[in-house]
N, C-alpha and C positions, 0 to 999 in steps of 0.2 A: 448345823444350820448356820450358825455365825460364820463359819470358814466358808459356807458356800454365796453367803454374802457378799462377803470380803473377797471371793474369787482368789482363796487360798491352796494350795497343795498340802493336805495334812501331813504326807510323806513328808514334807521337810519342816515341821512342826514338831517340836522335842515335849512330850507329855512327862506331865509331874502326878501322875497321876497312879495308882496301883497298876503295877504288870505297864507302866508305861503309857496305861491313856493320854490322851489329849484332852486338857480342861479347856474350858473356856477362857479363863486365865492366862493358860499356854498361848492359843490365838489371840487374846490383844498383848501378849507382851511378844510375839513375832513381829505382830501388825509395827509395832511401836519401835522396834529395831530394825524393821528390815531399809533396806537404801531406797529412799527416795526414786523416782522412774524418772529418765532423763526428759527434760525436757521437750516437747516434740518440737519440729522445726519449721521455722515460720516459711509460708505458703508461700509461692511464687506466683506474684501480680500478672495478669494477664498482659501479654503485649499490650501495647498503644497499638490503634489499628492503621492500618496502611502499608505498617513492615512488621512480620511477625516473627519476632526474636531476635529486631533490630535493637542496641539502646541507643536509648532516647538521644536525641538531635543529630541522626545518623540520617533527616532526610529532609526534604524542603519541597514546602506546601505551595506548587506557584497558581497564583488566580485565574482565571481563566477569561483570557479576551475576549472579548461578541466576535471578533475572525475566528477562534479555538469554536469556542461554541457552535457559529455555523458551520463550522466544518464536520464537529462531531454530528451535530444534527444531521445532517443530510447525507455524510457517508454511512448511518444506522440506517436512515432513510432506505439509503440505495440498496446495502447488505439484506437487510432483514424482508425488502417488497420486492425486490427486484430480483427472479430468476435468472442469473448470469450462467453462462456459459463460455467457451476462449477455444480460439484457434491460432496454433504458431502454425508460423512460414517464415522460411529462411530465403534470402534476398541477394542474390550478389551484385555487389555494389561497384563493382571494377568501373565500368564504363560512364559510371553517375559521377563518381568522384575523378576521371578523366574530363568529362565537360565541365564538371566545376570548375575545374584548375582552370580550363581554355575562358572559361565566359570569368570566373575574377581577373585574368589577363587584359581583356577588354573593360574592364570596370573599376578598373585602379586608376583609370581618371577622374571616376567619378566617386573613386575614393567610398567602395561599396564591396563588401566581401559579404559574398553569396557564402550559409553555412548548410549542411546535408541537411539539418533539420527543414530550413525551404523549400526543398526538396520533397520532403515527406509532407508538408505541410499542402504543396500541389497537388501531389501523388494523390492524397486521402482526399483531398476535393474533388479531383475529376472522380475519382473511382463511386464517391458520393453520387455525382450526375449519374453516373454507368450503370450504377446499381442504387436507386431511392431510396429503397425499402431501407437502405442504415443511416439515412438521412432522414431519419423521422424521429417522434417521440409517441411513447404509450398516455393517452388522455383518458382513461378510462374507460368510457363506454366508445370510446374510437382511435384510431390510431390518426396522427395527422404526419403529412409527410412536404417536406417544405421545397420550396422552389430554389432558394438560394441558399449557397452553403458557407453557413457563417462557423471558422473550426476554433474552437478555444485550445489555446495552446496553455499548460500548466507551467507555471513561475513558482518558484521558490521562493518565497521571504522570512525574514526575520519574523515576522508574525504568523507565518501562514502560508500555505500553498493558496494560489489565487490562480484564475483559468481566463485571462485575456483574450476579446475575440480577434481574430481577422475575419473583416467583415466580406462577403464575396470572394471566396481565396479560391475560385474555380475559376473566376473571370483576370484575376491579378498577376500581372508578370513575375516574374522570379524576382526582380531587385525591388517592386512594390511590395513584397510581403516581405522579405530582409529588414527595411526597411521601419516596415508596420510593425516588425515584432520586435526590434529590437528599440524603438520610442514605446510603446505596451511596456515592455521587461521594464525598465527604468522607471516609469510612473508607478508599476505594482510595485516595486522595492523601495519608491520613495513614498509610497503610499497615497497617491494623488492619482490613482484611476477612479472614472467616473463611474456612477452604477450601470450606465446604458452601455460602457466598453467589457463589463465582464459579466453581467447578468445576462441570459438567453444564450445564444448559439445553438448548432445545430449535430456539431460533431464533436469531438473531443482529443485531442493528443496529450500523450505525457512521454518524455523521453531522459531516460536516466541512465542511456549511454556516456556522457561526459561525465558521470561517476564511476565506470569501469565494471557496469552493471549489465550482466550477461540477457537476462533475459526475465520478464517478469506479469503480474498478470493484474492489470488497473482496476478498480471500482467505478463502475460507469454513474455520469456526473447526472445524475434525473433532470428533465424525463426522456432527456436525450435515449439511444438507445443503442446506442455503440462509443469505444471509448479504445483507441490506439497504443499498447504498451511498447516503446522503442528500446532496446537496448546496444547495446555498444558492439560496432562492426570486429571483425577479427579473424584473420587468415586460417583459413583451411584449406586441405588438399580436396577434392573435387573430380570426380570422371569425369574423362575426358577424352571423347574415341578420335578427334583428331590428332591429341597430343602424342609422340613418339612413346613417351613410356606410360600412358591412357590415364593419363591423371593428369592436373596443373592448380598451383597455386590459385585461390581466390579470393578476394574482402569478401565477408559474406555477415549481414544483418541478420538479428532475430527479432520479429515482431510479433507479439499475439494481440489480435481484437477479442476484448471482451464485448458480448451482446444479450442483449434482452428477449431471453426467448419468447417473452409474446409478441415482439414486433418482427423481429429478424430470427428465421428458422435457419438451421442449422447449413443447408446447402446455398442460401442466400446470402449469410456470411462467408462461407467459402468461395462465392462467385466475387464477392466487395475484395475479399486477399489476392484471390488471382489477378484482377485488374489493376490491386494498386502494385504487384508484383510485378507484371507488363510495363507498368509505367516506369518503372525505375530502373531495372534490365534494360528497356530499350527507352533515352527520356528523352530523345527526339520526338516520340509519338504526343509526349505531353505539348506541344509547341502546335499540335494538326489542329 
C-alpha cells in the first residue's frame, strides 16, 4: 500500500525481511536514497503577437494615418460588397506610340511631352460615352449612369495611393489632360489636393506598367463600377498573313477591366474592351 503511494516498483526494492520480503521500512529507506527527479523544464512563453516565433524587437509597430485608414476602409468596402469580375485584352500599341513620337515633335515648343498613359486616359473616356453602362455607379435601389466622364487616375504617394480626377477627359485634348495630370500628380505627392479634385469621378485607371508589371487585376474604387488595370507594353511576335514569313514583331499592351456585376454584365464590359481597343489600334478615330 505505501509503495503504491509513493508510485514505487517493488522489484527494485531490496526486502529485509524473511525469504526476502519487502517491509515497510524497506520502502521509506528506498524512498529516502533514491536520486532526486530532475528538474522539469521551464515553459516556453508564448510568442508576442504579430510575429509568431519572432524575438522580441524583430518588428515595428507603424500608426496608422486617416489616408492608411481610408484606404483600408473602402478597399474591404469594395472586396467584401462588391461582386467583381475582369476581362484581359491585349492591345497593340505599334501605331499609338508612332503618333506619340509625331505629335511630341510638334509640341516641344510648347515644351509638352504627351506620355501613353493620355492616351489610355482618352481611350477609356470615349469608350465611357460608347458604352454608359461602365460609366455608372451601383446606388442601391438604382443604378445611376452619368453624363460626363470624370476618370481618376491612381498616384502613388509617400502616404498612400490617392485617385486624382480629370475632369471631362472625353471632351479634353490630348496635351489638356498631360497637362491636368501631371499638376494633379505633384499636388497629391505634395499633399495639397483639394477634396473636390479627388473625391467622386466616374471611372477609374490604375497603371503599373512604369514598374515592369505585366499584367494585374484592380479593386474597383465604389461606387464607381469599373476600374482599368494597365500594365507595361512589350514585344511579341504576332500572325501576320501579309508578312513574308506570317508573323511580325509587335508592342503589345495588357489590360484588364475589373467590373461590378450588378451594374455592368459580363458582355457589356466586353463591348467597353473592344471599343477602347479600336481606339488605340486605330487613335485617329479618337480625334472624329
Amino acid at each position: 500500500m505505501l509503495a503504491a503511494e509513493k508510485g514505487i516498483d517493488l522489484s527494485k526494492v531490496k526486502g529485509s525481511g524473511p525469504e526476502g520480503r519487502v517491509r515497510a521500512q524497506d520502502v521509506l529507506t528506498y524512498v529516502s536514497s533514491a536520486p532526486a527527479p530532475a528538474a522539469a523544464a521551464p515553459s516556453v512563453s508564448a510568442a508576442a503577437p504579430g510575429a509568431p516565433g519572432a524575438p522580441a524587437g524583430s518588428w515595428v509597430d507603424l500608426p496608422l494615418t486617416n489616408m492608411r485608414r481610408t484606404i483600408a476602409r473602402r478597399l474591404l468596402e469594395s472586396k467584401t460588397t462588391i461582386p467583381h469580375y475582369y476581362l484581359t485584352v491585349d492591345v497593340e500599341m505599334d501605331k499609338i506610340l508612332k503618333w506619340r513620337a509625331q505629335l511630341n515633335e510638334e509640341l516641344k515648343k510648347d515644351e509638352i511631352k504627351l506620355s501613353v498613359n493620355d492616351f489610355i486616359i482618352k481611350a477609356s473616356a470615349l469608350s465611357c460615352k460608347k458604352v454608359p453602362e461602365c460609366n455608372s455607379s451601383w446606388q442601391d435601389s438604382y443604378i445611376r449612369q452619368y453624363n460626363t466622364v470624370d476618370v481618376n487616375v491612381a498616384v502613388a504617394t509617400d502616404k498612400g495611393l490617392i485617385t486624382p480626377i480629370v475632369f471631362n477627359a472625353d471632351r479634353k485634348g490630348l496635351s489638356t489632360i498631360t497637362v491636368d495630370v501631371a499638376s494633379l500628380a505633384a499636388k497629391a505627392r505634395a499633399g495639397k489636393l483639394q477634396p473636390h479634385e479627388f473625391m467622386g469621378g466616374t471611372f477609374s485607371i490604375s497603371n503599373l506598367g512604369m514598374f515592369g508589371v505585366k499584367s494585374f487585376t484592380a479593386i474597383i474604387n465604389p461606387p464607381q463600377a469599373c476600374i482599368l488595370a494597365v500594365g507595361g507594353a512589350e514585344k511579341r511576335m504576332v500572325p501576320d498573313a501579309n508578312a513574308a514569313e506570317g508573323y511580325r514583331a509587335a508592342t503589345i499592351l495588357s489590360v484588364t477591366l475589373s467590373c461590378d456585376h450588378r451594374v455592368v454584365d459580363g458582355a457589356v464590359g466586353a463591348q467597353w474592351l473592344s471599343a477602347f481597343k479600336s481606339y488605340l489600334e486605330n487613335p485617329m478615330t479618337m480625334i472624329l
